[in-house]
Jmol script that loads the backbone (N, CA, C; Angstrom):
load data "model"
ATOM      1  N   UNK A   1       6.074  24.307  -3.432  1.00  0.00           N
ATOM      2  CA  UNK A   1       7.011  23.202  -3.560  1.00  0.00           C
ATOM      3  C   UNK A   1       8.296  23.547  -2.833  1.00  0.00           C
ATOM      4  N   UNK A   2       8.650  22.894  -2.122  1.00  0.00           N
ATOM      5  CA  UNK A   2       9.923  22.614  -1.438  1.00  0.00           C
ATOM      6  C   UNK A   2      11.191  22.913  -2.136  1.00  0.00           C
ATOM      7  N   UNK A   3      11.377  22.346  -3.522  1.00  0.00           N
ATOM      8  CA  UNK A   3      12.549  21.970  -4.357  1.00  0.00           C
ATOM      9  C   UNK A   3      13.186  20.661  -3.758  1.00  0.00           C
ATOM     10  N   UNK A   4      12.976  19.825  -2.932  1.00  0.00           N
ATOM     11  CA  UNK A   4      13.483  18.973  -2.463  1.00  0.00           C
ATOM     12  C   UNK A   4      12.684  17.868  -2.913  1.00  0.00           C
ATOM     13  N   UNK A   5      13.664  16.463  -3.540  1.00  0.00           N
ATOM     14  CA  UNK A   5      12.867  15.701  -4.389  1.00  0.00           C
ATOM     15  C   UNK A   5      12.116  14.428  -3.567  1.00  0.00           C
ATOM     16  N   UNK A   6      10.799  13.947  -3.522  1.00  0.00           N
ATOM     17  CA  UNK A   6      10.162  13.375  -2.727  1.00  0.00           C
ATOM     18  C   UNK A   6      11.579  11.954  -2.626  1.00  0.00           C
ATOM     19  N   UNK A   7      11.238  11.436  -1.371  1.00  0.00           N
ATOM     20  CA  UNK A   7      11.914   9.875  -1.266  1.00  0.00           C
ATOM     21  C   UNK A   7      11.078   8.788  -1.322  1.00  0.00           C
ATOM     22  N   UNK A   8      11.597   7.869  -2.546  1.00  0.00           N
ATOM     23  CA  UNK A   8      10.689   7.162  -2.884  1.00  0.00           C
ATOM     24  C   UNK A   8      11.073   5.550  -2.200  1.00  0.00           C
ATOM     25  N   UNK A   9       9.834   5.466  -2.416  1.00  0.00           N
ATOM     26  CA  UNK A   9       9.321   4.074  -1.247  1.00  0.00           C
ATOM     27  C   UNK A   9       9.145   3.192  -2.891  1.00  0.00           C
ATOM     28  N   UNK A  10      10.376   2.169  -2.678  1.00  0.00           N
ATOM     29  CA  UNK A  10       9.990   1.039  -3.228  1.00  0.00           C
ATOM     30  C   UNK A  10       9.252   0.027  -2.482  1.00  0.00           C
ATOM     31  N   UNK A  11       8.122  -1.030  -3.435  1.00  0.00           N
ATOM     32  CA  UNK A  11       7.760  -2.027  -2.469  1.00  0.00           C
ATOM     33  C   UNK A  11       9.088  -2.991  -2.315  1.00  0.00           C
ATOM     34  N   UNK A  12       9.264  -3.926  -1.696  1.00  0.00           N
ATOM     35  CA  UNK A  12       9.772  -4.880  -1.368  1.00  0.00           C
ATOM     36  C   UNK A  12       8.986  -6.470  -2.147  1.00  0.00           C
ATOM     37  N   UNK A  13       9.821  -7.084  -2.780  1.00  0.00           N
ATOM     38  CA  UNK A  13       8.961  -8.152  -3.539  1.00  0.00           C
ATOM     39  C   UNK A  13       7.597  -8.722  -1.705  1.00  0.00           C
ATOM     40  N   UNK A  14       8.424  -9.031  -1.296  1.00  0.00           N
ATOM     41  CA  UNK A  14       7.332  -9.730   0.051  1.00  0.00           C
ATOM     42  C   UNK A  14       6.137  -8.762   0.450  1.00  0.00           C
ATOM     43  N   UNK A  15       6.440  -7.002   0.228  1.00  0.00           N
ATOM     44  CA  UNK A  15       5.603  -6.092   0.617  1.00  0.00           C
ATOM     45  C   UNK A  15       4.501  -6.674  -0.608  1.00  0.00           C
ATOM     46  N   UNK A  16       4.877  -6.552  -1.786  1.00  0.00           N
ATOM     47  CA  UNK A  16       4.028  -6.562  -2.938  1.00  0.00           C
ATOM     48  C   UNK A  16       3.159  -7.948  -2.679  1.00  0.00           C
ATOM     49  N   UNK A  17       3.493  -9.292  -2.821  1.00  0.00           N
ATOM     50  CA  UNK A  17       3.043 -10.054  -2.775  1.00  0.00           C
ATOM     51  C   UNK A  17       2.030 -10.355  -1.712  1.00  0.00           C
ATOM     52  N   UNK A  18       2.397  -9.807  -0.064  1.00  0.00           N
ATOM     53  CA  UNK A  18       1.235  -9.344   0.611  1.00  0.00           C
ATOM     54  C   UNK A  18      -0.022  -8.825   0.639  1.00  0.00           C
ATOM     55  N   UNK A  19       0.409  -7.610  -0.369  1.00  0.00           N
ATOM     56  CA  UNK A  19      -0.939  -6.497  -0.771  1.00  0.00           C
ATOM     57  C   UNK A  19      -1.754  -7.316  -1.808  1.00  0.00           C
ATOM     58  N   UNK A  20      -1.382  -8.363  -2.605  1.00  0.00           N
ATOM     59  CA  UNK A  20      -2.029  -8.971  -4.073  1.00  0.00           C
ATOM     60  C   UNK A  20      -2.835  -9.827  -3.399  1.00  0.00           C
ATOM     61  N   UNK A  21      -2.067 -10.279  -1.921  1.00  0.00           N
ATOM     62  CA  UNK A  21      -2.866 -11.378  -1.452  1.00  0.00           C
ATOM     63  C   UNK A  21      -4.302 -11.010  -0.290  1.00  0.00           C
ATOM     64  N   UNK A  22      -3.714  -9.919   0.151  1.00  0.00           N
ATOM     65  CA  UNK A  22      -4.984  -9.435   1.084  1.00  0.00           C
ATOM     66  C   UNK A  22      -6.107  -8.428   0.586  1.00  0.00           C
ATOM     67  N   UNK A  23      -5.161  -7.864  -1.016  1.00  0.00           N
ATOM     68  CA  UNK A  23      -6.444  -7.025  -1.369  1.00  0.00           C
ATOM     69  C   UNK A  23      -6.958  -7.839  -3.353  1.00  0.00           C
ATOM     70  N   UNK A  24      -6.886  -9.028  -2.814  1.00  0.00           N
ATOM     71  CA  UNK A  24      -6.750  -9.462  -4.337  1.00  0.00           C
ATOM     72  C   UNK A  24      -8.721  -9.153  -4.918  1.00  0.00           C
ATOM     73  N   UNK A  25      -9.524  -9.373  -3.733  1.00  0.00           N
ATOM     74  CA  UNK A  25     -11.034  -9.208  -4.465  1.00  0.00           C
ATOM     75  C   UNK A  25     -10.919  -7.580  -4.600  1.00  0.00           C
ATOM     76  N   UNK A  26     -10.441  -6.567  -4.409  1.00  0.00           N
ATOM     77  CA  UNK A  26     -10.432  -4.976  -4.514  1.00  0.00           C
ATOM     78  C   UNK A  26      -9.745  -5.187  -6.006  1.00  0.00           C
ATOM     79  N   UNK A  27      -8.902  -6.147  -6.154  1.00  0.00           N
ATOM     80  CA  UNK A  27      -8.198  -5.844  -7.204  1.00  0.00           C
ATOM     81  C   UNK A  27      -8.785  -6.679  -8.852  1.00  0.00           C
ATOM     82  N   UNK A  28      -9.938  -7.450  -8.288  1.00  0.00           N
ATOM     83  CA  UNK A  28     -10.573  -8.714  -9.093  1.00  0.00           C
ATOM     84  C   UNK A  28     -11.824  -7.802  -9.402  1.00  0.00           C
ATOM     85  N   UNK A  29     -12.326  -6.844  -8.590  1.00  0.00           N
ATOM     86  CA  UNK A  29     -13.353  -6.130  -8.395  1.00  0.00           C
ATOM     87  C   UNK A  29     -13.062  -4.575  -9.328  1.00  0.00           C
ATOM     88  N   UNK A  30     -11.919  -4.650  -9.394  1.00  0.00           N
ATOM     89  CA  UNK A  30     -11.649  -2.580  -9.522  1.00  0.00           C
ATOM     90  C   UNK A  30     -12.332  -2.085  -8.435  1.00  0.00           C
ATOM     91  N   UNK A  31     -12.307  -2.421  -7.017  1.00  0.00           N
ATOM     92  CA  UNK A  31     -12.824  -1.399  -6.127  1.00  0.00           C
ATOM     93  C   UNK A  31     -11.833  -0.526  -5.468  1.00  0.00           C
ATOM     94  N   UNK A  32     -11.929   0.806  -5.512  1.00  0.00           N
ATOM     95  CA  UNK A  32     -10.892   1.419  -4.953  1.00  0.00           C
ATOM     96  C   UNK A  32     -10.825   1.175  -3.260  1.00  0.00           C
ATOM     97  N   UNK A  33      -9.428   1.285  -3.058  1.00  0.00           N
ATOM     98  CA  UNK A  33      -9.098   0.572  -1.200  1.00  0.00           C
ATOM     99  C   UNK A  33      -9.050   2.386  -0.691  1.00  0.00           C
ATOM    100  N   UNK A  34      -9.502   1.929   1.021  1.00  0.00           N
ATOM    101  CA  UNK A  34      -9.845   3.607   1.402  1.00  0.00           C
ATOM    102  C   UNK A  34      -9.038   3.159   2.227  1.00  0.00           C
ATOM    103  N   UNK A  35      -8.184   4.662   2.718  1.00  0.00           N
ATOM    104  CA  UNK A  35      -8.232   4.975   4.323  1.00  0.00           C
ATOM    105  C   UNK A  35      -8.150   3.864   4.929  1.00  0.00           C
ATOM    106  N   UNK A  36      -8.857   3.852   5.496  1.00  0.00           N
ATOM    107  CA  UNK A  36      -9.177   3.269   6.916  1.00  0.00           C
ATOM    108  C   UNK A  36      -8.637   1.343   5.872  1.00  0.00           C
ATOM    109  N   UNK A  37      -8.807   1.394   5.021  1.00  0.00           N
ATOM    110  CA  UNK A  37      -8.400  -0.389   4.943  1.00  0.00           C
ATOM    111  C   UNK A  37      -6.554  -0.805   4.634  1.00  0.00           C
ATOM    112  N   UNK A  38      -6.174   0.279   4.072  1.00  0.00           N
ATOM    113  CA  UNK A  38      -4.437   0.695   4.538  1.00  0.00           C
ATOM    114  C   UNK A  38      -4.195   0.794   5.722  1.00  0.00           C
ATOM    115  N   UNK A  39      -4.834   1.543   6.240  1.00  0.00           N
ATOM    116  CA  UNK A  39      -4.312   1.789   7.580  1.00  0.00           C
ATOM    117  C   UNK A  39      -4.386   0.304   8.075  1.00  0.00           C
ATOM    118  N   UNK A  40      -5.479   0.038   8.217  1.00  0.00           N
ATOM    119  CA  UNK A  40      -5.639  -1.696   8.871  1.00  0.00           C
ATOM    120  C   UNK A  40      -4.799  -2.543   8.856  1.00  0.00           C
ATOM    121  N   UNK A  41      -4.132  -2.401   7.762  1.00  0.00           N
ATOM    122  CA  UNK A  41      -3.119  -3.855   7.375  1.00  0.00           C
ATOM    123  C   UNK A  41      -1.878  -3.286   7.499  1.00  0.00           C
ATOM    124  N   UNK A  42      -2.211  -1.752   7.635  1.00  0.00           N
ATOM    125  CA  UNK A  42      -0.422  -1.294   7.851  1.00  0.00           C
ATOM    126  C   UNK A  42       0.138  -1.690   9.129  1.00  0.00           C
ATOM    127  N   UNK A  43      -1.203  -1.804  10.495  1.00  0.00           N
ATOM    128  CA  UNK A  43      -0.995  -1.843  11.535  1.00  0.00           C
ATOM    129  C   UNK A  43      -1.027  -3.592  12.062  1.00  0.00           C
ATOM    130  N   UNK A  44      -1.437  -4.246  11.323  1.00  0.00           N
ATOM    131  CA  UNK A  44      -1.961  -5.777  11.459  1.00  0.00           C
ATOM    132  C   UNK A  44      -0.273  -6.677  11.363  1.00  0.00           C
ATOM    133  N   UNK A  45       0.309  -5.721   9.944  1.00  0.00           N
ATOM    134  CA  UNK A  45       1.655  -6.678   9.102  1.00  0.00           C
ATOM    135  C   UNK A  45       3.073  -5.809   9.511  1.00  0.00           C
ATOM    136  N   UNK A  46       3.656  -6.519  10.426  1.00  0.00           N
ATOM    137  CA  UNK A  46       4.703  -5.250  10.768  1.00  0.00           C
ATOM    138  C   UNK A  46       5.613  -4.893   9.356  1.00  0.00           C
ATOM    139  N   UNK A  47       5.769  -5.921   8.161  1.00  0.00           N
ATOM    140  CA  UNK A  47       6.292  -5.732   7.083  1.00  0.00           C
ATOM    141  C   UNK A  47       5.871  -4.172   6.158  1.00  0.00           C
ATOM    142  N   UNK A  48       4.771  -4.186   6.864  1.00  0.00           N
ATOM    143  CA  UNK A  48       4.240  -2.677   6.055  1.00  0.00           C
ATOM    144  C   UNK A  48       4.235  -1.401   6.792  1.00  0.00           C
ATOM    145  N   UNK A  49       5.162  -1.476   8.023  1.00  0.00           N
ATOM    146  CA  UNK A  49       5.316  -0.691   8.555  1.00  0.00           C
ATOM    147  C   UNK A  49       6.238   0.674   7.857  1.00  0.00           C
ATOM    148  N   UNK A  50       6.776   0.389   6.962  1.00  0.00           N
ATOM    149  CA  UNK A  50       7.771   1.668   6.861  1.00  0.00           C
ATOM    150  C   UNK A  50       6.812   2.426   5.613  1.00  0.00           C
ATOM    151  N   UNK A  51       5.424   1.693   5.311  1.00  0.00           N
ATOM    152  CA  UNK A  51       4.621   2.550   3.909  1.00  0.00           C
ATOM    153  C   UNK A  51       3.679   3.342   4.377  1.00  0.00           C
ATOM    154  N   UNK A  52       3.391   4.026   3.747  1.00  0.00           N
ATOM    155  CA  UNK A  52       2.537   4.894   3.717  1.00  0.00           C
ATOM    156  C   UNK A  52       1.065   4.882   3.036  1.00  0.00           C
ATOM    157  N   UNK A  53       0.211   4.826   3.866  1.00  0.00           N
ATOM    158  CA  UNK A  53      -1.214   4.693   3.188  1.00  0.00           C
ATOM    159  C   UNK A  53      -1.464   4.745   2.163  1.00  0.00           C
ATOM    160  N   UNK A  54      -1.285   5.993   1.057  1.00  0.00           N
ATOM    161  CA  UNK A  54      -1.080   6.355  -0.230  1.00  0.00           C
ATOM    162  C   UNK A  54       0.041   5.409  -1.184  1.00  0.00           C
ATOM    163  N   UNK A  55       0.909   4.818  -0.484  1.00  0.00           N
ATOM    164  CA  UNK A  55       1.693   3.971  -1.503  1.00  0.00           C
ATOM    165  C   UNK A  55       0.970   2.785  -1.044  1.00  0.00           C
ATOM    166  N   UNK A  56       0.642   2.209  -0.306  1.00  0.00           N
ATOM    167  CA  UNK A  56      -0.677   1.152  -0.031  1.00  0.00           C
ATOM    168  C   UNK A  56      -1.491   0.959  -1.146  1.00  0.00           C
ATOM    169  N   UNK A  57      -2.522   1.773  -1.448  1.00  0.00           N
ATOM    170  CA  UNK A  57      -3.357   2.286  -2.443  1.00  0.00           C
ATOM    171  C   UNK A  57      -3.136   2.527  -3.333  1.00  0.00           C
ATOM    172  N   UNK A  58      -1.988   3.184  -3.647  1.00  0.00           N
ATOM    173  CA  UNK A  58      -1.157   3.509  -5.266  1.00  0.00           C
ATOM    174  C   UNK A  58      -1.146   1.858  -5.751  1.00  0.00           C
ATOM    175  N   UNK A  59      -0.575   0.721  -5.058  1.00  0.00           N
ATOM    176  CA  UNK A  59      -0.393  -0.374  -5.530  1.00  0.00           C
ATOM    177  C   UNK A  59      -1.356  -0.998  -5.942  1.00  0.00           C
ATOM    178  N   UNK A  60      -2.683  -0.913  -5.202  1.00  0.00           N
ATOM    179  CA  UNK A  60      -3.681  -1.242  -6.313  1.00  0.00           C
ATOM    180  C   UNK A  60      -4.056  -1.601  -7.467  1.00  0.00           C
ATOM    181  N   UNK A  61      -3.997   0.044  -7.537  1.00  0.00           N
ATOM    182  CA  UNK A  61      -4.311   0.565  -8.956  1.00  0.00           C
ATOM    183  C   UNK A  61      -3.421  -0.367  -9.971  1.00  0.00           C
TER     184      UNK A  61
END
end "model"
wireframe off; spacefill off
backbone 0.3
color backbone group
């Protein structure tokens, strides 16, 4: 560990409402979102440009 405290990535209400809307059957389903389907929409929505795959996916859940 570093000692240095992670910087945290809030969503943005518009970030959030994006992700509910493009991953709403993952989320109707409980299917977990991979890789490669973050990445997709990180690169598709310039709004999701400043997140990170893992906070992508964290929102899911």
């Amino acid at each position: 560990m570093s000692g240095h405290p992670k910087r945290l990535q809030k969503l943005g209400e518009d970030q959030s409402h994006l992700l509910k809307t493009l991953f709403k059957t993952n989320i109707v389903l409980r299917k977990e979102l991979k890789r490669e389907d973050c990445e997709r929409v990180m690169q598709k929505y310039e709004i999701l440009h400043g997140l990170s795959w893992k906070k992508i996916k964290k929102h899911d859940s």
